[in-house]
C-alpha positions as CSV (number, residue, x, y, z in Angstrom):
1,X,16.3,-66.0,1.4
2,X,20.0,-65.4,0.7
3,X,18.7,-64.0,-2.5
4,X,16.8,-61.6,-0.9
5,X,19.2,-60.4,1.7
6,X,21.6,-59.9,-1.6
7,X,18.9,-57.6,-3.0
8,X,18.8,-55.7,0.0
9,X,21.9,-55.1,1.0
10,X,22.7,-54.0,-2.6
11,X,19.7,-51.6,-2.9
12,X,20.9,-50.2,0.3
13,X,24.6,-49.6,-0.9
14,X,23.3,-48.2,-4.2
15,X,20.6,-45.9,-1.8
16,X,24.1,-44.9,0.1
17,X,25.8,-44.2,-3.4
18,X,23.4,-42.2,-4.3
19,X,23.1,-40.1,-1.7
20,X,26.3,-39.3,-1.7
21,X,26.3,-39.0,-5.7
22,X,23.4,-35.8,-4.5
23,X,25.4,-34.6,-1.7
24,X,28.5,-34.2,-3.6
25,X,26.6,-32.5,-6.6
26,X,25.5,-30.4,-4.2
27,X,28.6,-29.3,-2.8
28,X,29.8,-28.7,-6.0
29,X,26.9,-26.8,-6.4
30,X,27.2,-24.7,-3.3
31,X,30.7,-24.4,-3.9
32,X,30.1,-22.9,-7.3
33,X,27.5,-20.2,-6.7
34,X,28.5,-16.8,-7.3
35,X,28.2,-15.5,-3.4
36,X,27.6,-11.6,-2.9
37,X,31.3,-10.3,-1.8
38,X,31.5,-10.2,2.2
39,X,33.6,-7.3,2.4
40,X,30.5,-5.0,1.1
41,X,28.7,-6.5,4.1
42,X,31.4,-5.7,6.5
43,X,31.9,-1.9,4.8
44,X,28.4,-1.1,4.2
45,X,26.9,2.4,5.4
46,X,23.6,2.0,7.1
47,X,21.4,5.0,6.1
48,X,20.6,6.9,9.1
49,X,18.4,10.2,9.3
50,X,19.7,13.6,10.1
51,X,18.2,15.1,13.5
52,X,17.9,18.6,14.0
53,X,17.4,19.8,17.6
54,X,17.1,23.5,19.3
55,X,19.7,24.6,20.8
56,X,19.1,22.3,24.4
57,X,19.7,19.2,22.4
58,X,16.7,18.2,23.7
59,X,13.6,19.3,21.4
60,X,13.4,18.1,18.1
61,X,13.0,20.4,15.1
62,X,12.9,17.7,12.4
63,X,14.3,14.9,11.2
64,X,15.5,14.8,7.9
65,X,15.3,11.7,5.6
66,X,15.0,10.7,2.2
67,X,12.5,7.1,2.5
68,X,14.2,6.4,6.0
69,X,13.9,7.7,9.2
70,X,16.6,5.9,11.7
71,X,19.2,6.7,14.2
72,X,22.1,4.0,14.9
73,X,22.9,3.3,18.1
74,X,25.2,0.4,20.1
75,X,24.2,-3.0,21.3
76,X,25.2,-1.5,24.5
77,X,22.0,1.9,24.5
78,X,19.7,-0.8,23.4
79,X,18.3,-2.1,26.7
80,X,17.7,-6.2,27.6
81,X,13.9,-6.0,27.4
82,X,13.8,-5.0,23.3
83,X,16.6,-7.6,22.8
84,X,14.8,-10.3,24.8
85,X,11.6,-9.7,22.9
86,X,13.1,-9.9,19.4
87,X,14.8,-12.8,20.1
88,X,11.9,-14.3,21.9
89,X,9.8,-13.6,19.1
90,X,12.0,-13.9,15.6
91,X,14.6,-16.3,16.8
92,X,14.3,-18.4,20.3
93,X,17.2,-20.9,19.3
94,X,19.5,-17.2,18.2
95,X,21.9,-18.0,21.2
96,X,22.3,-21.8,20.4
97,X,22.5,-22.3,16.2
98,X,25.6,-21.1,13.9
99,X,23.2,-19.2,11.2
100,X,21.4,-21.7,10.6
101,X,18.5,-24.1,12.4
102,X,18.9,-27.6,10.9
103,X,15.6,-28.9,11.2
104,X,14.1,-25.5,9.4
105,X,16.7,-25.6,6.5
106,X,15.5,-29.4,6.2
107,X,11.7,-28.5,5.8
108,X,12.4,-25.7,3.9
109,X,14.1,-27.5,1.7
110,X,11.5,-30.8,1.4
111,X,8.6,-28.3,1.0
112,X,10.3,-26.2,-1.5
113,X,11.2,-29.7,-3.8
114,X,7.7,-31.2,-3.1
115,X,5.5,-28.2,-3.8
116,X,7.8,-26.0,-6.2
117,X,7.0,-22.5,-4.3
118,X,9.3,-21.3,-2.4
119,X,7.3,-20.4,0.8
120,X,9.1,-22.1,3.4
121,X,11.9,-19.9,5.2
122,X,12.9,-20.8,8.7
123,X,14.5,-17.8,8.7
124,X,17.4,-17.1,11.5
125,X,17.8,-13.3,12.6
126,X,21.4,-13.9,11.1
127,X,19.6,-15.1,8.0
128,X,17.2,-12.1,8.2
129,X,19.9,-9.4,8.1
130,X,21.9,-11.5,5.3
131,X,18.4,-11.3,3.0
132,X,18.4,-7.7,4.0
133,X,21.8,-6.3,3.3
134,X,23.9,-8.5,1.0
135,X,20.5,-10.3,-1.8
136,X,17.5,-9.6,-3.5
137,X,14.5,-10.7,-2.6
138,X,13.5,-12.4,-5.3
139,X,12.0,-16.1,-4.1
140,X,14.3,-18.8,-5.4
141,X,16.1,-22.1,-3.9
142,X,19.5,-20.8,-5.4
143,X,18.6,-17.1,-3.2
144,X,18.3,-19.3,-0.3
145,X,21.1,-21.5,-0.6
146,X,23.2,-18.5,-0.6
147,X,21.3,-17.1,2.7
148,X,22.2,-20.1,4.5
149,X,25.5,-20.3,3.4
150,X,26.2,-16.4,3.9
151,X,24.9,-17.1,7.5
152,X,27.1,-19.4,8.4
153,X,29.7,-17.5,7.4
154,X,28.8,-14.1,9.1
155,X,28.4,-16.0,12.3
156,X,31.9,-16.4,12.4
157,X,32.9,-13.1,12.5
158,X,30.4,-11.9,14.1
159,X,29.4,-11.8,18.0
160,X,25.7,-12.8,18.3
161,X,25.6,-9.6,20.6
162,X,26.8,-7.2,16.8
163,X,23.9,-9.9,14.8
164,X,21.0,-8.5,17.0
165,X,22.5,-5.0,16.6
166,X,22.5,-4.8,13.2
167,X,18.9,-6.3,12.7
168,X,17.6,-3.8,15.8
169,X,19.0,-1.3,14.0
170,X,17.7,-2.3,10.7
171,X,14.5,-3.7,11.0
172,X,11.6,-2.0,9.5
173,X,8.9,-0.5,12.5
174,X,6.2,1.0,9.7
175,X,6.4,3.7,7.3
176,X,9.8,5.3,7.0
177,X,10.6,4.2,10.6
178,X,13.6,2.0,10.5
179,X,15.7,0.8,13.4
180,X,14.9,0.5,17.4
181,X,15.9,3.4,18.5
182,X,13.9,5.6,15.9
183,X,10.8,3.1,16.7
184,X,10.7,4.2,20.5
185,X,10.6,8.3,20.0
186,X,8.3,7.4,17.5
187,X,5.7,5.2,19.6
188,X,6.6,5.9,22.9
189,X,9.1,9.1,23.3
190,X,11.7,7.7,24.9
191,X,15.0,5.6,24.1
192,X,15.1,2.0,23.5
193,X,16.6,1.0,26.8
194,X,13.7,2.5,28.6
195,X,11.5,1.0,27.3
196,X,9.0,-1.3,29.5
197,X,9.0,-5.5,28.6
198,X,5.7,-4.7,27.2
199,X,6.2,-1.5,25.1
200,X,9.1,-3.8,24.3
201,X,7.0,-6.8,23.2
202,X,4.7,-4.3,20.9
203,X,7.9,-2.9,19.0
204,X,9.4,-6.3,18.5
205,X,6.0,-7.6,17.0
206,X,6.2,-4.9,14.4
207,X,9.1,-6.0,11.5
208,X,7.2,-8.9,10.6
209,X,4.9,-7.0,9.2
210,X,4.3,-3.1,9.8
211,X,2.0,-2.1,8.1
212,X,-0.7,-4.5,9.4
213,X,0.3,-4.8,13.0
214,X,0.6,-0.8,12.9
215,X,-1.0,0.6,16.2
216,X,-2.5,3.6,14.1
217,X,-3.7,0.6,11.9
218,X,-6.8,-1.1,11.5
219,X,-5.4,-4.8,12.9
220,X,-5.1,-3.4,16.7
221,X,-6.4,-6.7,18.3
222,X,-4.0,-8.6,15.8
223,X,-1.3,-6.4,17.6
224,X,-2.4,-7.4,20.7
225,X,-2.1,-10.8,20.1
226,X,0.8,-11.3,18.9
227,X,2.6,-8.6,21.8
228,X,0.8,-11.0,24.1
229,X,2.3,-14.1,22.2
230,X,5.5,-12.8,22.4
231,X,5.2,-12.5,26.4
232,X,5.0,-16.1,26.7
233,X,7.4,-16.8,24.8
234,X,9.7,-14.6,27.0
235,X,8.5,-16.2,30.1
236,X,9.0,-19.7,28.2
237,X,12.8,-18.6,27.8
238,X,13.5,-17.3,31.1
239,X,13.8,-13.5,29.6
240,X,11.0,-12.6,32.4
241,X,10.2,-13.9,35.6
242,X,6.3,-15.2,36.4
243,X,5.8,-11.9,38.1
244,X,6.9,-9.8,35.5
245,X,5.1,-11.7,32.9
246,X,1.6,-11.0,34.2
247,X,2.3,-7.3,35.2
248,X,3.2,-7.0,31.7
249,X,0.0,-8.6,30.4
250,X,-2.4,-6.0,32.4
251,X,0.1,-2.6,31.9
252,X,-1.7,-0.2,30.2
253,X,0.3,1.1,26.6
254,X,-0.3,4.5,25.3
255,X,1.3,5.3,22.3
256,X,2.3,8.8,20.9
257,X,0.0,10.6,18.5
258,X,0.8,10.0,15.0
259,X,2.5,13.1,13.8
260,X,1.1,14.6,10.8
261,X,4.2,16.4,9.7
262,X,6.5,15.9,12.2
263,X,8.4,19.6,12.0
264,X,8.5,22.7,14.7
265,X,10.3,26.0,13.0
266,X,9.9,25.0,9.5
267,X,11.4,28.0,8.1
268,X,14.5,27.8,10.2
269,X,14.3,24.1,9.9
270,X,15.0,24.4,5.9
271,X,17.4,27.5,6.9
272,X,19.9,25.1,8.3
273,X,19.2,21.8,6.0
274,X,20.4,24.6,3.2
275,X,23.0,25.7,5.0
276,X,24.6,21.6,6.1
277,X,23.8,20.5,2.5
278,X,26.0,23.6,1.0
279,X,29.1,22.3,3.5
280,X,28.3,18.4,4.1
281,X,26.0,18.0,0.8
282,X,23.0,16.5,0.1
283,X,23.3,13.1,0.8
284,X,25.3,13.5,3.7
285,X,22.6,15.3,5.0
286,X,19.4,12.6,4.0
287,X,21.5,9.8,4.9
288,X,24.5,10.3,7.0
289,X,23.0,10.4,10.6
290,X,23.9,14.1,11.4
291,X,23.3,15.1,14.7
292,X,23.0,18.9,14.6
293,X,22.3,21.4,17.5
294,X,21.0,24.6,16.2
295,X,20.7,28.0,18.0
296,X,17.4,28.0,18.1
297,X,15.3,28.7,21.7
298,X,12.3,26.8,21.2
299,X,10.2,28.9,24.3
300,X,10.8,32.1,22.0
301,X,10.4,30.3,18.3
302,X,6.6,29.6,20.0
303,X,6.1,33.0,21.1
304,X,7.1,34.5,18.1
305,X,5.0,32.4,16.0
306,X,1.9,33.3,17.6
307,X,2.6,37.1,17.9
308,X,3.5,37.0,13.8
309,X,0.2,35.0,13.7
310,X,-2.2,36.9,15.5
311,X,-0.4,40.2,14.4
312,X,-0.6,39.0,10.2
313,X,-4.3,38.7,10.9
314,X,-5.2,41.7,12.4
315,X,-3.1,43.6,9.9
316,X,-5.4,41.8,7.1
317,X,-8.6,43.2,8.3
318,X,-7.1,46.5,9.2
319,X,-4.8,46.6,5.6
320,X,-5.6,43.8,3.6
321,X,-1.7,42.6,4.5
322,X,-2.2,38.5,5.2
323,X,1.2,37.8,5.9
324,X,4.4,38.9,8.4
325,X,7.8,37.3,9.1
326,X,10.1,37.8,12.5
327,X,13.5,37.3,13.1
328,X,15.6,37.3,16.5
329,X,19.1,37.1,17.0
330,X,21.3,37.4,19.8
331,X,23.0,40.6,19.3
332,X,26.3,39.6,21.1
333,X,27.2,36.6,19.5
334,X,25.0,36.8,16.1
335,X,22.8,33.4,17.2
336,X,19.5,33.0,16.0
337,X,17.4,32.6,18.3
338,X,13.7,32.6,16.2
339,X,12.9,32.7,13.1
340,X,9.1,32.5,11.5
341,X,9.6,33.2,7.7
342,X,5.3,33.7,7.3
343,X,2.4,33.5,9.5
344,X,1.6,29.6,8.7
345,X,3.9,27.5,7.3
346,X,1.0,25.1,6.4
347,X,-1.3,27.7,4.4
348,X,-0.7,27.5,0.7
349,X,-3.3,29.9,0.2
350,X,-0.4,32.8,1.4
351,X,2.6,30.4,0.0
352,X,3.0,30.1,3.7
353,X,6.4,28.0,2.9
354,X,7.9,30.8,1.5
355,X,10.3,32.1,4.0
356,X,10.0,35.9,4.2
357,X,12.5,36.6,6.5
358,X,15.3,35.7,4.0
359,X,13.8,37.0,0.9
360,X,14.2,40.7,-0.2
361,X,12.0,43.6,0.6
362,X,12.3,46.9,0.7
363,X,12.9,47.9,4.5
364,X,10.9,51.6,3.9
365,X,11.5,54.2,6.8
366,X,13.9,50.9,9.2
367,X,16.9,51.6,7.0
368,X,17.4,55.6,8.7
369,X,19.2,54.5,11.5
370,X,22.0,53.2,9.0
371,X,22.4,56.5,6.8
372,X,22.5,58.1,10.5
373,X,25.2,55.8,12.0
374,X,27.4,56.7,8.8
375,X,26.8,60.5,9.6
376,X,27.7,60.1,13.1
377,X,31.2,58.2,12.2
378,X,32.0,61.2,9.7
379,X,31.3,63.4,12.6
380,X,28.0,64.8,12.7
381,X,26.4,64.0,16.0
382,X,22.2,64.0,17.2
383,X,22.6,67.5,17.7
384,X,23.0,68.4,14.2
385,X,20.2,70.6,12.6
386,X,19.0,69.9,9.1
387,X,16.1,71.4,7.5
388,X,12.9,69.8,7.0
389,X,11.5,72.3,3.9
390,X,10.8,70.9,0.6
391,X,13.7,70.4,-1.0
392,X,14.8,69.7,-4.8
393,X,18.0,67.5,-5.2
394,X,18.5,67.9,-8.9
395,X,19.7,71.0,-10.2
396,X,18.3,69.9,-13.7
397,X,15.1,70.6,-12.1
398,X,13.4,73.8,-10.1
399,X,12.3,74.5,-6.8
400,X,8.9,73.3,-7.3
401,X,9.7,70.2,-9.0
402,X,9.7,70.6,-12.8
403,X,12.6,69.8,-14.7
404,X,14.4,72.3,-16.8
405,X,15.0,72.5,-20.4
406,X,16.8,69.5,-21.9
407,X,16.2,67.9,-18.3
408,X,13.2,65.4,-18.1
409,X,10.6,64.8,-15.6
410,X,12.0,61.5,-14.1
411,X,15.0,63.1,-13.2
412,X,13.7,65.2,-10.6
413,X,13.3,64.4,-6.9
414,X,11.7,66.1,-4.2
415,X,10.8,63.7,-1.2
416,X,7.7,63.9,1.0
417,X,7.3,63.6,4.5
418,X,4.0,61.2,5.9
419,X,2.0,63.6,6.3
420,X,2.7,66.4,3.9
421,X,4.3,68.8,6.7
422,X,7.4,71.0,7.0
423,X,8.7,71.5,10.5
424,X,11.5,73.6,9.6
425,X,14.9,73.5,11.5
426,X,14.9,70.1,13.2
427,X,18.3,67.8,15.2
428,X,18.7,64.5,13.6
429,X,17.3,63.1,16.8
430,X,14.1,64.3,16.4
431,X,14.7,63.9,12.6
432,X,14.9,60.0,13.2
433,X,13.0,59.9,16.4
434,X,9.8,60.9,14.4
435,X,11.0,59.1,11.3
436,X,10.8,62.4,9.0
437,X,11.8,61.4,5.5
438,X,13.0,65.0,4.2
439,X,15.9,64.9,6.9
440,X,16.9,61.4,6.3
441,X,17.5,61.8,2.7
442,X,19.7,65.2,3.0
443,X,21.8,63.1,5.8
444,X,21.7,60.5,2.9
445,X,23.2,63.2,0.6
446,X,25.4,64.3,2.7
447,X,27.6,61.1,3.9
448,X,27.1,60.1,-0.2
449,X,25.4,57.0,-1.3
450,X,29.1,54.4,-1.7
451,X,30.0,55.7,2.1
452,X,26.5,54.6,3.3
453,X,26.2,51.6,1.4
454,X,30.0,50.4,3.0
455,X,28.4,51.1,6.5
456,X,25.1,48.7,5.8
457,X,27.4,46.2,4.0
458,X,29.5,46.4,7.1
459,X,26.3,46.0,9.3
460,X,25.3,43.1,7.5
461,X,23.0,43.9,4.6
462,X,24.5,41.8,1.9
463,X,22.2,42.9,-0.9
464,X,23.4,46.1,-1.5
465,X,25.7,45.3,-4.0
466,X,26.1,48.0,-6.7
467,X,26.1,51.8,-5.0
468,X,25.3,52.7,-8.8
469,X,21.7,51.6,-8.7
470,X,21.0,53.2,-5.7
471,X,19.9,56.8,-5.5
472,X,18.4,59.3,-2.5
473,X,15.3,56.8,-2.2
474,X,17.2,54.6,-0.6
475,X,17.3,55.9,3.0
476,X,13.3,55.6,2.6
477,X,13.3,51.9,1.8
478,X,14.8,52.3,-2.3
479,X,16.5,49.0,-1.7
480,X,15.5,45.7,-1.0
481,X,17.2,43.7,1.5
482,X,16.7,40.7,4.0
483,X,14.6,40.5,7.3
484,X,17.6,38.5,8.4
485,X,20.0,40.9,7.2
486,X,18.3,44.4,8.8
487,X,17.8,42.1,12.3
488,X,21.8,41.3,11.9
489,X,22.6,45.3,11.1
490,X,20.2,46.6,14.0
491,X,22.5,44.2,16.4
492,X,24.8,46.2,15.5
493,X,23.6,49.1,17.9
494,X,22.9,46.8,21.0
495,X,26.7,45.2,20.5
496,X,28.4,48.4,21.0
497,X,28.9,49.0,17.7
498,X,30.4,45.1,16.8
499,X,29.2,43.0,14.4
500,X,28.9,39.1,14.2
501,X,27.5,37.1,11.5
502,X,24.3,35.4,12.5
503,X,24.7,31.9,13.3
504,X,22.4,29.0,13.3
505,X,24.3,26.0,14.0
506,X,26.2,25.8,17.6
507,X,27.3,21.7,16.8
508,X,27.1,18.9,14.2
509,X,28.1,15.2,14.9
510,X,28.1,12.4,12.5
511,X,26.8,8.9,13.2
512,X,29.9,7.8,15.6
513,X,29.4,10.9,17.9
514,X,32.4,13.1,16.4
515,X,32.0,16.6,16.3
516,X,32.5,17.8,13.2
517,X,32.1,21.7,14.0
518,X,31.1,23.5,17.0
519,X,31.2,27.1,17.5
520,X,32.5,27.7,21.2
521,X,33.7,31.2,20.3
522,X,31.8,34.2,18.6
523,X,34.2,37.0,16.8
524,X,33.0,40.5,15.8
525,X,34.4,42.8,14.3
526,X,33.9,46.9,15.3
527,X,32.2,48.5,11.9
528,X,30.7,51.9,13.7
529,X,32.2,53.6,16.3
530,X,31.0,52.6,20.0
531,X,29.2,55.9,20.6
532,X,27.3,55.8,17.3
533,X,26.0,52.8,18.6
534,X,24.7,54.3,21.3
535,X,23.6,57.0,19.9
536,X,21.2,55.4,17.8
537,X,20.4,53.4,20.5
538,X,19.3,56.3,22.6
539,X,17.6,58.3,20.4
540,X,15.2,55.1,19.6
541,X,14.9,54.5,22.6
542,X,13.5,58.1,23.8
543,X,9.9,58.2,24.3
544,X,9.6,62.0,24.5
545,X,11.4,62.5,21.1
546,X,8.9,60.6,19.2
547,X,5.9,61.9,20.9
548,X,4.9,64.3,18.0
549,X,4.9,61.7,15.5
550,X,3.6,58.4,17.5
551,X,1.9,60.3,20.9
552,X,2.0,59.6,24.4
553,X,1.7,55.9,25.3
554,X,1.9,54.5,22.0
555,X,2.7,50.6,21.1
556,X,6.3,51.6,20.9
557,X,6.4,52.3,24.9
558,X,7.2,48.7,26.5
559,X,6.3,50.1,30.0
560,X,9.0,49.5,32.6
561,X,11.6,49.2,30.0
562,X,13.7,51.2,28.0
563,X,13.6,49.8,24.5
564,X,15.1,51.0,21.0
565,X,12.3,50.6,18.3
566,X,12.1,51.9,14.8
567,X,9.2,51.0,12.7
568,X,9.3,51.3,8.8
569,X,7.1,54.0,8.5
């Protein structure tokens, strides 16, 4: 018997050894892994997705992301109801352990040992974000050993209240939605700390696994189950009261429409992501959390889109023309206010994504009111009579057209009017009022081609670059320049003569809310002089003085308003 006892007490002093033998080797191992360095935790830069709004702040145009779509907010614009439902649900001991949950690092580590696969997690929220930011994901014992020991470590610096923001505002909600605050515009349109304890319990029941709990999934009663699980378990934690736990069960969830594209303006949309890459660059711009406030009035964007639409198709019955583009700006301060660069952004069939209203075309008959406005600031006024007779404007060539010896045909010019017609002695406001070519290009060839090119430059045609390409044609359209550009030049008669540069962003704020530009004052500059301005203005707007060309009552007449028009004809 004394024997025995012997035995015993000696196998259990060698048990004790050994154990510690294991838990010092184990130390020393701990001690010895290579651990991920914590300062690239604490400095890390969440990727957040650009939003880009009209110019209320309050519709969104698009937001811009590379593979992530998220925008960061505080603990503090979270809301209790998502917080209490994550916790419920991912970690109900969150507020009691230190990174770790004993009894789960235990079993995870006896299963791992007896089974060899690493299945086992017990994973902590602290844990989660740790696996998430700072190691791969590669399924190993050593991986997890540094999780738990990371954990630890960031709940000492950490509040628990900063933990659950940064996994809220990185958790995964499906697709490219990342983050709390993105989930709830997504799913329900509103923020994150309105949202209901159910709505609440559906978003927290997503990161686990997005895809399949998706509510625009296939696995919709799986949703349901687990939202419903995760209501107990918030009535098991005190997070809800009895009450509010079965009003939750029964409230009726609707959830958004899935978007399809997700975009409204798409050709001003890309407008100003060109424009913020140019000053803030690209990856500022996919990544950095912009928050940008654009010019843009979304009531008018509408309207204009379905006038362009309607419009483009009519014209492609009536002259096989499928396509139209519309620009409008704020003549005052230069803001744009629409912008539709084609009649369906969608329709590849018309390369509908090409934005006509910044690429070059030739303006035709709209670019007279220019080579006028120069006239009338060297002094020639509306009253001025020029001759509408067929005129030749190369003395290498003869009245009729034909070039004279040494001279070649190409050389000679002699411009038509629409519809073949001389009218003899006419002002330049009936000249322009009618839109009579033969006029326009003598007024052209009298102010000189550099002068009128200056005065469009001036105006806001930046295409006109060399005068020495240009000849008489272009007072009838012989140069190509921007929708954008003629709208700018044309707000030059409604301003009184000023000119501002057309804007499209009134505010930009990164991440942390600071502004990093706003535009609270709009400068112009005078480049014609104030009567020339209205001038022009006047003699557009006269209905009487385009009757002979356009008639009585035509679609240039807005009744009950007096309004400046010029077509390019």
């Amino acid at each position: 018997m004394k024997i025995f006892k012997t035995k015993r007490g000696t196998l259990v002093l060698g048990l004790i050894a050994l154990g510690f033998f294991f838990t010092a080797i184990l130390i020393f191992w701990i001690i010895s892994l290579k651990l991920p360095d914590f300062s690239s935790f604490e400095s890390r830069v969440v990727a957040s997705s650009t939003k880009i709004y009209d110019r209320t702040g309050e519709v969104l145009l698009y937001d811009v992301h590379e593979n992530i779509k998220r925008t960061v907010i505080p603990s503090i614009e979270m809301g209790s109801n998502i917080k209490n439902a994550t916790v419920a649900l991912e970690d109900d001991k969150f507020y009691e352990h230190n990174g770790i949950r004993p009894l789960s690092f235990l079993r995870a580590v006896l299963v791992n040992i007896t089974t060899g696969e690493f299945t086992q997690g017990g994973s902590t929220l602290t844990q989660q974000i740790i696996k998430n930011t700072l190691l791969t994901k590669e399924k190993t014992i050593t991986r997890k050993v540094k999780e738990w020991v990371l954990a630890v470590k960031i709940e000492k610096v950490l509040t628990k209240e900063q933990i659950l923001e940064i996994y809220l505002n990185e958790a995964p909600y499906g697709g490219s939605i990342y983050g709390v605050e993105e989930a709830s515009h997504t799913y329900f349109g509103k923020k994150s700390s309105e949202l209901t304890i159910t709505e609440a319990a559906y978003l927290a029941s997503l990161p686990k696994a997005p895809t399949y709990y998706s509510p625009f999934g296939k696995h919709i009663d799986a949703l349901e189950e687990r939202k419903n699980f995760t209501l107990k378990k918030m009535l098991s934690l005190g997070f809800i009261t009895e009450d509010e736990y079965e009003a939750a069960k029964i409230e009726q969830v609707v959830f958004l429409p899935e978007e399809e594209t997700g975009i409204k303006a798409p050709h001003f949309v890309f407008y100003v992501i060109e424009y913020l890459e140019q000053k803030y660059g690209e990856e500022t711009v996919l990544s950095g959390g912009l928050r940008v406030t654009t010019t843009l009035d979304y009531e008018i964007q509408e309207k204009s889109e379905e006038v362009v639409k309607r419009k483009a198709l009519e014209n492609e019955g009536l002259y096989d023309a499928n396509n139209g583009a519309s620009v409008v700006l704020d003549s005052r301060t230069g803001e744009i206010l629409s912008m539709v660069g084609s009649r369906d952004y969608f329709d590849d069939v018309i390369d509908g994504k090409f934005n006509v209203a910044t690429a070059t075309r030739q303006p035709g008959s709209a670019f007279k009111p220019i080579i006028y406005a120069t006239a009338f600031k060297e002094g020639y006024s509306p009253e001025t009579v020029l001759f509408d007779v067929k005129t030749e404007f190369q003395t290498t060539c003869d009245f009729y057209g034909n070039p004279k010896p040494g001279a070649s045909a190409g050389d000679c010019y002699s411009p038509q009017n629409y519809d073949n017609a001389y009218r003899g002695p006419m002002t330049i406001k009936d000249a322009l009022a009618q839109s009579i070519n033969i006029p326009a290009v003598k007024a052209l060839y009298l102010v000189g081609i550099n002068d009128a090119i200056k005065t469009a430059r001036e105006m806001g045609i930046k295409t006109l670059t060399d005068p020495s390409r240009y000849g008489l044609t272009l007072v009838i359209g012989g140069g190509e320049v921007k929708l954008l550009d003629l709208t700018n030049a044309y707000s030059v008669f409604a301003n009184n003569g000023k000119h501002t540069e057309p804007v499209a962003v009134l505010k930009v704020e990164n991440i942390n809310g600071e502004v990093l530009e706003e535009i609270k004052n709009f400068s112009s500059s005078q480049v014609i002089p104030e009567n020339a301005a209205h001038q022009i203005s006047d003699i557009l707007s006269d209905n009487d003085a385009r009757v002979p060309t356009f008639g009585r009552g035509s679609v240039l007449e807005i009744p009950g308003h007096s309004v400046a028009v010029k077509t390019g004809t």
